[in-house]
C-alpha positions in Angstrom: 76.0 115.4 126.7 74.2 112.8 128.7 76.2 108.9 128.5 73.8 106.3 127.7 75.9 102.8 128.8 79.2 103.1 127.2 78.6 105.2 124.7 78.3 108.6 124.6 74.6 110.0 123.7 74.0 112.1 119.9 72.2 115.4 119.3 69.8 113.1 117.7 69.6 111.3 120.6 68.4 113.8 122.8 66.1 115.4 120.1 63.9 113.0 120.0 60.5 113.8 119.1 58.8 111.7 121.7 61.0 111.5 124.5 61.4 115.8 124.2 59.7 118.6 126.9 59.6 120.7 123.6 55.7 119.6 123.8 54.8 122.1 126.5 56.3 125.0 124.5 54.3 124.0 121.3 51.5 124.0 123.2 52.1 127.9 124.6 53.3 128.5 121.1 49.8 127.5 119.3 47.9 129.0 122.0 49.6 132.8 121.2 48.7 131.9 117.7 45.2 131.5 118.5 45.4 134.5 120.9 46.6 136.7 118.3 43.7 135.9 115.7 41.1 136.6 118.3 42.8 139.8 118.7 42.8 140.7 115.1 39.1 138.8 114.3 37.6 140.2 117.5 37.7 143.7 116.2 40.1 144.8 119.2 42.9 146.4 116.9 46.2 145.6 115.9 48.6 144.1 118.2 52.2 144.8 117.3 55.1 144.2 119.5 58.7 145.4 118.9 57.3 148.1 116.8 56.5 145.9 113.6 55.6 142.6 114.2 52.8 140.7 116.2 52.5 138.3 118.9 51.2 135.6 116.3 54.6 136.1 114.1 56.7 135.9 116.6 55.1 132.3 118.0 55.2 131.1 114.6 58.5 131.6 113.9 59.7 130.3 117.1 57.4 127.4 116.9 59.2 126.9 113.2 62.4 126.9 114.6 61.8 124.4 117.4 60.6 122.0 114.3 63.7 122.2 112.7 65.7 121.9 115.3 63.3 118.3 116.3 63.4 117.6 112.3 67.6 117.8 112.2 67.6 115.6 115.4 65.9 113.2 113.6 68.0 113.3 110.6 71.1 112.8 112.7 69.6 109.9 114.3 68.6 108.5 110.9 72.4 108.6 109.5 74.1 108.1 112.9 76.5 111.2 113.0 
């Protein structure tokens, strides 16, 4: 944990949706969303990793979980645990 003054700093504290580098990873996230649908929509087959799910899925999920991760710092923040 970082110490902000005299006080030691929360989890929602350091999740803060606009002071975050989670940005960057969104960003690479959407971008293997959009990748995938080209893939599928371009006609250039079916692009499955770890034997049953795609490149698309897997961002999703991931980019899912970094939202509720950002949405629980907030939360925490809000009630001050």
């Amino acid at each position: 944990m970082v110490q902000t003054g005299d006080r030691r700093s929360t989890l929602g504290d350091n999740l803060q949706p606009r002071s975050n580098s989670l940005n960057l990873i969104r960003l690479l996230l959407a971008s293997a969303v959009v990748f995938s649908h080209a893939i599928t929509l371009g006609g250039y087959g079916n692009e499955l990793i770890l034997g049953c799910t795609s490149l698309g899925s897997l961002a999703v999920f991931c980019f899912f979980g970094i939202r509720g991760c950002l949405i629980a710092g907030r939360a925490l923040s809000l009630i001050h645990i």
